[in-house]
N, C-alpha and C positions, 0 to 999 in steps of 0.2 A: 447658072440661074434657071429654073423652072419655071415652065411658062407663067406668064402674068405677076414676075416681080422682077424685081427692080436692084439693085448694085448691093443695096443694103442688107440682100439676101446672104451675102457671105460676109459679113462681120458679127461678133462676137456680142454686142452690147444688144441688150434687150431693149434698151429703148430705139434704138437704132432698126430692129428688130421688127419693131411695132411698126415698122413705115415699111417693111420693105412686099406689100402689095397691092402701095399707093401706084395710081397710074402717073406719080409726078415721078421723070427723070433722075431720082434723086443720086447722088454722088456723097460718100463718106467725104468726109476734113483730108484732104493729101493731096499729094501732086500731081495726080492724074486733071482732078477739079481745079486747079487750080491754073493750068499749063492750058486747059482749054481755056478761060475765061481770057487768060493774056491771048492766046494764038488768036480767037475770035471776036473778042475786043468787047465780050457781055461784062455786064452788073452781073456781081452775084447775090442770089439770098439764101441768107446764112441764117438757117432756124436751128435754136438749141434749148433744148428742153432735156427732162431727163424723166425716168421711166414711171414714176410715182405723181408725177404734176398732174393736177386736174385735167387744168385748162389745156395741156399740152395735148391729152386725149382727145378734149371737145372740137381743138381746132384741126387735129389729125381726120376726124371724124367729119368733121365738117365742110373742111376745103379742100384738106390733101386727097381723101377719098373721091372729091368732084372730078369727072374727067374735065367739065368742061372748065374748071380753075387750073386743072393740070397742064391743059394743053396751053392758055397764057403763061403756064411758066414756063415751060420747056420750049414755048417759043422765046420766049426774050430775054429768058434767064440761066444762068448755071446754079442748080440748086443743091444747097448742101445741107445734109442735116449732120447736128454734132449731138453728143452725148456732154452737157457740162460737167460731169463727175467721172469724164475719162478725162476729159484736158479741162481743169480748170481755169489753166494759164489763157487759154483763149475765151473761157466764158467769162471773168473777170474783165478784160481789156474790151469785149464788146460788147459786157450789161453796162460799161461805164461810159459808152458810147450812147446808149438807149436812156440813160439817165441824163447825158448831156441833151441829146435832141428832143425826149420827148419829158421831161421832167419828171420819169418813175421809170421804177424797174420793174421785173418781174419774167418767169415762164409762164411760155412761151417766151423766147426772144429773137424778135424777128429784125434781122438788122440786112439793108443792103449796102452791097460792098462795090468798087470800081475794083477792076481787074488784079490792083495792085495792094489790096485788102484797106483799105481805108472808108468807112461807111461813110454814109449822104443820108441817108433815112431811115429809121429804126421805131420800133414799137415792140408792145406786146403780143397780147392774143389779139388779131383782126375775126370778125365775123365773118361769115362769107360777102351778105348784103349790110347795108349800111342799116346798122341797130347800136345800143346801148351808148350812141352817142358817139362811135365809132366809125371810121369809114370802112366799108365791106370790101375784103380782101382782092376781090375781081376790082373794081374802081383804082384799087391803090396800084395794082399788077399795072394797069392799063396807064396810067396816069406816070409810072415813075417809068415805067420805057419809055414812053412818050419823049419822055424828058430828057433820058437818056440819049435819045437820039435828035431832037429839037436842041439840044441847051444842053450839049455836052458838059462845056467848058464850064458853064454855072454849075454843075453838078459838079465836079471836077474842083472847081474853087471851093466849093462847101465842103467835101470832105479833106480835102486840108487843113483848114479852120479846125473839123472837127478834130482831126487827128493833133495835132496843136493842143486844143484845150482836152483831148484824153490827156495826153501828157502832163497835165499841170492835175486836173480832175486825180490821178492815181499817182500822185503827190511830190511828182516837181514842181511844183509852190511854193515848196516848204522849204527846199534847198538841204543842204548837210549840216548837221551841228558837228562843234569840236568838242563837247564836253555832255554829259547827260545831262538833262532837264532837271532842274532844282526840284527837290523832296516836294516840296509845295502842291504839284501836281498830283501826287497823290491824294491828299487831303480835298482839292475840288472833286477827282473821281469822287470820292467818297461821296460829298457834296452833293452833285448831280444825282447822285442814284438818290440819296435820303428825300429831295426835291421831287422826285419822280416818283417817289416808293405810291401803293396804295394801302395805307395802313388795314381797311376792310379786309381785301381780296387779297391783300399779298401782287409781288409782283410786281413794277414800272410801267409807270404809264395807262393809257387806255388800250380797250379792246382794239385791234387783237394782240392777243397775250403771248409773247414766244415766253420760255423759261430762260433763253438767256444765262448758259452757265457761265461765259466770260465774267458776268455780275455777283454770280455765288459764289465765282469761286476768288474773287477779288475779297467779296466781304470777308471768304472764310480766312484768309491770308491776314485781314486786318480783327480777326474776329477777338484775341486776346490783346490788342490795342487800343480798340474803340467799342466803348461800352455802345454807340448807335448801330454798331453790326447786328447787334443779336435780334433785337427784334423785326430787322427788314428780313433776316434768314427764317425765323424762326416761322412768319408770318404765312413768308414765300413758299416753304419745302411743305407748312400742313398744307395749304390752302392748294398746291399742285399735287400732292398725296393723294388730297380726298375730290379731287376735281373729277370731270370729265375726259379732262386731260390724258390722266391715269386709265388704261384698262382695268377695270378692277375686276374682272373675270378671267380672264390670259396673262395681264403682268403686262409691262415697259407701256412710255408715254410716244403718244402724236406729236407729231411736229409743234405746233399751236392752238391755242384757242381763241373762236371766232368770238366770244365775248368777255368782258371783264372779269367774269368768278368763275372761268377755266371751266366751266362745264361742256360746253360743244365745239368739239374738238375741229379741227381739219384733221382728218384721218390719217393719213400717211404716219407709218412708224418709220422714222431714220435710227440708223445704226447707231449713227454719230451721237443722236439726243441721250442717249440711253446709256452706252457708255460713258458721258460724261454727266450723265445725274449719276450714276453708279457712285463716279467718282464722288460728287460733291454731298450725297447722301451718308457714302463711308465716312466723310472727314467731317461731318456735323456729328456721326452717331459715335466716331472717336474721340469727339469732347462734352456730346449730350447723351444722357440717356433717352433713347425716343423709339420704343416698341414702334411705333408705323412706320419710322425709317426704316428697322430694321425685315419688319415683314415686307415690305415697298423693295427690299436687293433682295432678299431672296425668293420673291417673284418676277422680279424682271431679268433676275438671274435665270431661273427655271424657264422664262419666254424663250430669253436668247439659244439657249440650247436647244429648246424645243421646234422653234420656229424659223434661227435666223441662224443655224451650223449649219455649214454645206458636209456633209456626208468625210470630206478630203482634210477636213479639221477648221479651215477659216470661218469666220461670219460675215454673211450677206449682207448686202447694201441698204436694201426696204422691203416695206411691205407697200402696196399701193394705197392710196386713199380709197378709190372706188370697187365695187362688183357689177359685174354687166351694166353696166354706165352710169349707176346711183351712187352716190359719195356717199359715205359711212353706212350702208346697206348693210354690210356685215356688223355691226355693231349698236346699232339702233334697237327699239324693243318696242311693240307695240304694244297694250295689255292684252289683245287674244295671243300673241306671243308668249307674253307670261304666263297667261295661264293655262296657257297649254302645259309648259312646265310644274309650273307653283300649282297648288290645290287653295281653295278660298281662305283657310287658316295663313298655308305658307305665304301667301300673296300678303295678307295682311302684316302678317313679321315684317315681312323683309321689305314694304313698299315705302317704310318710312326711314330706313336704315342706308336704301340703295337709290332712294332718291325719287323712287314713283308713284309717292302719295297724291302729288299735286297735279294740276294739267300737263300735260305733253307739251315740250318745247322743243322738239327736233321734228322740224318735217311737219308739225302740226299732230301729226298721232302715234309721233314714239317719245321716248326717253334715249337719254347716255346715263347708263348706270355711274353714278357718283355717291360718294357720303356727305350729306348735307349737316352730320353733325360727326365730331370725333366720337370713333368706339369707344375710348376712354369715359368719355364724355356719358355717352348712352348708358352704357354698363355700369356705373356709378350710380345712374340713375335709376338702374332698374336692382341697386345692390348687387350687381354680378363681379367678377375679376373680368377683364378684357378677353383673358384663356375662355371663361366660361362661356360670353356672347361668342365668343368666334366657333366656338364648336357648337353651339346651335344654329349660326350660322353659313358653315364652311359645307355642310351637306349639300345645303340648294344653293349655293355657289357653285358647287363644282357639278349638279345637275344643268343648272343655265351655261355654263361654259360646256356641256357634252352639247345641249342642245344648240348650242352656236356654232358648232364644227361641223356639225351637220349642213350648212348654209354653203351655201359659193364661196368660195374663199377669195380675198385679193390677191391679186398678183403680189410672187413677188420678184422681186430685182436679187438676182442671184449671184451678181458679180461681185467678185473680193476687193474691197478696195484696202490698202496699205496703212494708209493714212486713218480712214475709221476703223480699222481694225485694232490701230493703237490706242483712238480711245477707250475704247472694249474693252481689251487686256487692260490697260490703267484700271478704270472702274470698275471690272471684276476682282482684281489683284487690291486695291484700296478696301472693298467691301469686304471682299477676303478677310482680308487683316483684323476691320475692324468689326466683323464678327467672330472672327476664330472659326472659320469656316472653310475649309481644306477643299470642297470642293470646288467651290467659288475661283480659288486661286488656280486649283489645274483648270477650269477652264481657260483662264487666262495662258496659263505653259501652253497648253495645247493650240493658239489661235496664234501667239508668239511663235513656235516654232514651225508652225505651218507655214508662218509669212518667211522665217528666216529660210526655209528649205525648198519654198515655191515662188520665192519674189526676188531671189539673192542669189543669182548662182555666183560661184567664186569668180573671182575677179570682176563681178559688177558690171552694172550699173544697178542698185535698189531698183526693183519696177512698180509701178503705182496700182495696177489692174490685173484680175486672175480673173478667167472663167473658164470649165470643164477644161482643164488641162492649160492652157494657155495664157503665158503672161507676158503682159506688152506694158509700151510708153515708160520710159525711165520717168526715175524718181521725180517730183514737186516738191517744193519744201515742206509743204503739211506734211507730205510722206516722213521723209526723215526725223522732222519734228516730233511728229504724235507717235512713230513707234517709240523712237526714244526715249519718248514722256512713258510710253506703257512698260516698256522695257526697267526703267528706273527706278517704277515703281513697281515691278515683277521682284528687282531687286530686292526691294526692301524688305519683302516677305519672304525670298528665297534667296538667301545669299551663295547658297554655295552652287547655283545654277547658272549659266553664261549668257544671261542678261547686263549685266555689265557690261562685259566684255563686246556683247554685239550693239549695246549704245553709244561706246564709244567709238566703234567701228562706225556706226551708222552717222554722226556727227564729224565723224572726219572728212566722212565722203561730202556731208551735207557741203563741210566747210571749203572742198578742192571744186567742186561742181560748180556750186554755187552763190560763193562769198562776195558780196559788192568791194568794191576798192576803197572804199572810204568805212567799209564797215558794214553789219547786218547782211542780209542774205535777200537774192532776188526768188521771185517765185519760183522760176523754171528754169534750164541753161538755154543760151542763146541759139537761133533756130531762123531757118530764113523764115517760116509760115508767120511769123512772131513778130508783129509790128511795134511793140512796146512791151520791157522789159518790168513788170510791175515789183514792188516791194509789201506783204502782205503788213500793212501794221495794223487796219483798225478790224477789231471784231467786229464778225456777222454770227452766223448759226454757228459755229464755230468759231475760238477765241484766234485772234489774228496767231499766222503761223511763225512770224516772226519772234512775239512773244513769247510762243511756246521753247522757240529753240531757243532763246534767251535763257527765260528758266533752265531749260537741260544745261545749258552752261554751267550757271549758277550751282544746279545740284553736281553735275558732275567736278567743280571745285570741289563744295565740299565732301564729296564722297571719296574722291582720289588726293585730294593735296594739292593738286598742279594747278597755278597760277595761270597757266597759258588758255585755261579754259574762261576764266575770272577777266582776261582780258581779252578776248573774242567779246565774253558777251557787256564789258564797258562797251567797245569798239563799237557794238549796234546800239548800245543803249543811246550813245553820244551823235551817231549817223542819224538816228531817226530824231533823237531828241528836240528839235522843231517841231515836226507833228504830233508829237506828245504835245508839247508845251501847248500850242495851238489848239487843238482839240483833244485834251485828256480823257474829256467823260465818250470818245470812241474809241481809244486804249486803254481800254483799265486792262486787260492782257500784258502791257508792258507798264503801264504804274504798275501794279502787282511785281512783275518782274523786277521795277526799280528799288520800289522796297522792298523788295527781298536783299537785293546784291546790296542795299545799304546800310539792313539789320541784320543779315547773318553773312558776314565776310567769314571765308575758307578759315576754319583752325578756331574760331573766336566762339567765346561760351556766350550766351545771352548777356547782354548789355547789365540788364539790372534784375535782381530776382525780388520779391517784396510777396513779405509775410506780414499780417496784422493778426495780432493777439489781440481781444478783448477780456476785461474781467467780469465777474459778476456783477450785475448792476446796483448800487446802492440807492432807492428812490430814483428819478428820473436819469441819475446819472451814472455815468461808467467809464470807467479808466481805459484805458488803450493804448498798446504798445506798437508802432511801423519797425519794422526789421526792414533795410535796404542792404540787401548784397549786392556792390558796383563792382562789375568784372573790374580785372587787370587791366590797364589801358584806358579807361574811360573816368568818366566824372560827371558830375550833378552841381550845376549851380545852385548855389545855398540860398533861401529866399532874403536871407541880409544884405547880400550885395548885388550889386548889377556890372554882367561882365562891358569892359572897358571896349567902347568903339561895337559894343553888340547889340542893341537893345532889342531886338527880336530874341534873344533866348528867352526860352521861358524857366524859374527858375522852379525847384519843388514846392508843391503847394498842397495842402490837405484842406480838404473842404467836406462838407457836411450836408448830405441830402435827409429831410426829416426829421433832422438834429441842431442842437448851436452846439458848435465849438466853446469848452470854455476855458481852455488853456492848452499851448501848446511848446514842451520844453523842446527846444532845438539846439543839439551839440554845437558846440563850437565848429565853426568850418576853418579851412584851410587856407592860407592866403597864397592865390599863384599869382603869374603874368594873367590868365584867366581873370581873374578875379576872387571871391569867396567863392569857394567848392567845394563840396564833399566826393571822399573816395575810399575805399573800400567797407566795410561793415558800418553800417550807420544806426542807431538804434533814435527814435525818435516818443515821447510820450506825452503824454497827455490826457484831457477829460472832456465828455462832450456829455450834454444832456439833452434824450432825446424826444420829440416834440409829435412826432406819428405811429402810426403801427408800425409803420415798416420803415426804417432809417439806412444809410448805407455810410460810409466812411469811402471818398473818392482819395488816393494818391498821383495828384497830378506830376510828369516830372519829363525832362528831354536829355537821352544822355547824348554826353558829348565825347569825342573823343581828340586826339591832335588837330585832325586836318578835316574835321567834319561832327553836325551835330544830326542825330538823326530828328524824324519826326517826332513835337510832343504825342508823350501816349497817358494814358486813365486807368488806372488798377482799381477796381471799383470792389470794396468790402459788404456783404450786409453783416447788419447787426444779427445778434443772436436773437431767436425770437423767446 
């Protein structure tokens, strides 16, 4: 170490990095720190943050910098700082500790621990002095040693208690199920989000606004099932497109937005967000036509290369939120700003287009450049093609983004992590596809095999972390998971490349490492440092990791045939299946997975196909023919009968939005043990006259098959206009 720093001088993590010429004591997470606090019988405090956090700077800057808070801790404490995106396993087990004692989470996480890691007292950011309603960092230091040494044994009793209810908190409550959680549970997800949606802004809930792909990417799973998908997607992907949210100068999205209509962001760019909008952008623009998705991936495509490729082939972690200690500094825009840039004409173009016609509402005298109305939209209005505005446009765009590079740049977080790097390669390899865009996808090869030849050496263990040459801490299960998932989907664009091959390698291991005994898979493998063994199920910023490796199951059925993967992922589906049932609308990651495994079983063609022919209208009314192709194996209750001992099926029904029904011939059905069914090609006809501009012909219908019926679904017609 060189003079005037501290342990943390010789590790690797940048956020780690940031403290190490704090005058506090600090000790990296291991057993160095750890061996002392047992040998001399301290509390420890365990601060984890990571390199991008606001507050985790302000309170670095504020307390850690203090000698004279420094010397309270080094007197009375063993202090550790952790990186939570090098061990997630231990930032899980002790924000869930911080949520138990002080009823919120968040970084900074400031937890103390008894020698034997089990926390007594936990918070977020403290202050130095007692402000925002907080007690000031020196008071709390002085107060919980105090105690420590007063009232041992009370302190002692309390984190018992807590360590107790961690246990039940990361969800031994729940117990083990023997069987997956009924279909039904998907339909409340649904439920929950539709309840939440904001039809205005797009998005669940109130400010502030995460984007939440667990949620799009559920909708997008149920998107040709449920005619209520499309417009919480539709609403969600413009309304985060043209936000704040969005760089619209550089490309890829902030973490969140601080208010309802996505315009003022928290700054931070994670890896993770980006690679999975990639994804959930490609798989809207592969069933919709939407020019701004499609400009939206191939500039957050061009960011990620440009900004967030380490030199070695992997992608970087983040960018920071702040520059020399102001949040979104780099990104704000004052008008002497603009017009430094812009001349009085150009200022006027572009001030109603990018959002800076009105008063300034960041900071009082800037802007975040946004679209407050769609280019579509404008450019119609002003008789242009969208091509045309963009190229009177894209000039003083790409002037204001010279002149922003010019600026201090944020930090950024240079480490490789594993596990975001899969979602990356997914969402590049997805948008790939669905542009027909060749480069897109070698990005994706190129970050995939970096990981397979810098994070994997033969014979293992997957490692979770790279930086400048060095790669530590074996695999986590998002590791395994999210390459998987990218890998799978590298797949599908490249087959004749050994992405396959290294997904099923990489789930083998998942499965030998780290498999629970009753089924699903634990975060981490067992470890003495590791007071509880957590099982990821519900989503956060990231769709729970359990889920994800669910789905890899799933696809790897049906990509390879082998049953033995179909039944891994029942086995978790059936383990967790309590917590699902329980709380659904925080798994829609594994509802998603469950209707998958229960509508597309290995080897099986889509349940029912449906075609509606209309003819030409005669006066108000028009004939119409349903075509129903019922795969092999399956069947449709007929609306004549009601199956025996079932009255929850529902049977096929044709209804009429805008329109009355005025007859409808229905074939003869079938008679089983079921009941009246129909089964294979069914043709069905009829007349409806219609009553609005815009009519639709809905085919309600639930197939069923032996030993199971899936969820009802809606094939929704419009009329010819």
């Amino acid at each position: 170490m060189a003079p005037g720093e501290n342990r943390l001088a010789a590790e690797s993590s940048p956020y780690l990095l940031l403290h190490k010429s704090n005058p506090v004591d600090w000790y990296p997470w291991g057993d160095e720190a750890l061996a002392r606090a047992r040998r001399e019988e301290k509390p420890i405090f365990l601060s984890v943050g990571y390199s991008t956090c606001y507050w985790c700077h302000v309170m670095e800057r504020e307390s850690f910098s203090n000698p004279q808070l420094a010397a309270l801790m080094n007197r009375d404490f063993v202090n550790i700082k952790l990186d939570r995106e090098e061990r997630p396993d231990l930032d899980e087990v002790y924000m869930a500790a911080t949520q138990i004692l002080s009823g919120q989470g968040g970084w900074p996480n400031s937890v103390f621990l008894t020698p034997d890691l089990k926390p007594f007292y936990a918070g977020t950011y403290f202050p130095p002095e007692d402000r925002y309603g907080r007690p000031g960092f020196g008071s709390l230091l002085k107060g919980l040693a105090r105690a420590w040494r007063e009232r041992r044994k009370d302190v002692e009793m309390q984190a018992e208690e807590v360590a107790e209810a961690m246990a039940k908190f990361l969800g031994g409550r729940f117990g083990v199920g023997a069987a997956p959680p009924a279909l039904a549970v998907v339909e409340q997800c649904e439920r929950s989000l539709e309840e939440s949606f904001d039809p205005q802004w797009g998005g669940f809930g109130d400010a502030p606004k995460f984007p939440s792909p667990s949620n799009l990417l559920f909708l997008l799973d149920r998107l040709a099932h449920s005619p209520a998908a499309e417009p919480l997607l539709a609403t969600t992907l413009d309304r985060m497109a043209r936000g704040g949210i969005y760089d619209h100068l550089g490309g890829g999205f902030h973490r969140y937005a601080t208010d309802r209509q996505w315009k003022v962001p928290h700054f931070e760019k994670m890896l993770y967000d980006n690679g999975l909008l990639l994804e959930v952008y490609g798989r809207w623009s592969e069933q919709r036509d939407d020019p701004q998705a499609a400009f939206l991936m191939r500039q957050t495509a061009a960011f990620l290369g440009r900004e967030m490729t380490a030199p070695e082939g992997g992608f970087w972690s983040a960018l920071d939120a702040e520059t020399e200690g102001r949040e979104g500094a780099f990104y704000g825009w004052s008008e002497a700003q603009l017009r430094e840039v812009l001349d009085g004409e150009e200022f006027d173009f572009l001030a109603p287009l990018l959002g800076f016609s009105g008063s300034p509402f960041f900071e009082d005298e800037h802007w975040v450049l946004h679209l407050p109305e769609p280019l579509d939209a404008v450019a119609a209005e002003r008789r242009l093609e969208r091509a045309e505005l963009w190229a009177e446009m894209e000039p003083l765009v790409e002037r204001l983004w010279q002149a922003r590079e010019q600026r201090p740049r944020p930090l950024t977080d240079d480490k490789v992590l594993t596990d975001w790097n899969g979602t990356a390669i997914a969402g590049l390899a997805r948008a790939g596809g669905a542009l027909g865009e060749a480069g897109l996808v070698e990005q994706a090869k190129g970050a995939a095999q970096f990981v397979l030849d810098e994070l994997w050496a033969e014979g293992g263990p997957l490692l979770h972390t790279w930086r400048r040459g060095e790669a530590k801490i074996a695999a986590f299960l998002a590791d395994y998971a999210f390459l998987a998932r990218g890998l799978l989907e590298l797949d599908r664009v490249d087959p004749e490349g050994p992405w396959l091959a290294a997904a099923v390698r990489s789930t083998e291991e998942q499965i030998s490492r780290l498999r629970a005994p009753a089924g699903g898979f634990f975060v981490a493998a067992e470890a003495d440092d590791l007071i509880l063994r957590s099982r990821d199920v519900f989503d956060g910023a990231l769709p729970a990791a359990n889920a994800a490796a669910v789905d890899n199951l799933l696809r790897l059925a049906e990509r390879t045939g082998e049953e033995r993967w179909r039944a891994e992922a029942e086995a978790a589906l059936a383990a967790r299946g309590p917590q699902v049932a329980a709380v659904p609308q925080a798994a829609r990651g594994l509802c998603a997975a469950l209707w998958r495994g229960s509508h597309h079983a290995a080897g099986e063609a889509k349940p029912v196909e449906i075609e509606v022919v209309f003819a030409e209208p005669r006066g108000e009314e028009r004939a119409f023919e349903v075509v129903l192709e019922i795969a092999a194996g399956w069947h449709l209750d007929a609306p004549s009968g009601e199956a025996p001992g079932d009255a929850g099926r529902a049977p096929v029904a044709l209804l009429a939005a805008g329109g009355e029904l005025l007859e409808v011939d229905w074939p003869v059905a079938e008679e089983s043990a079921a009941g009246a069914i129909y089964r294979g090609s069914v043709r069905v006809r009829g007349r409806l006259r219609q009553t609005a501009s815009e009519a639709t012909l809905e085919v309600r219908y639930q197939p069923c098959d032996e030993q199971r019926c899936l969820l009802p679904a809606t094939f929704v017609a419009s009329l010819p206009q």
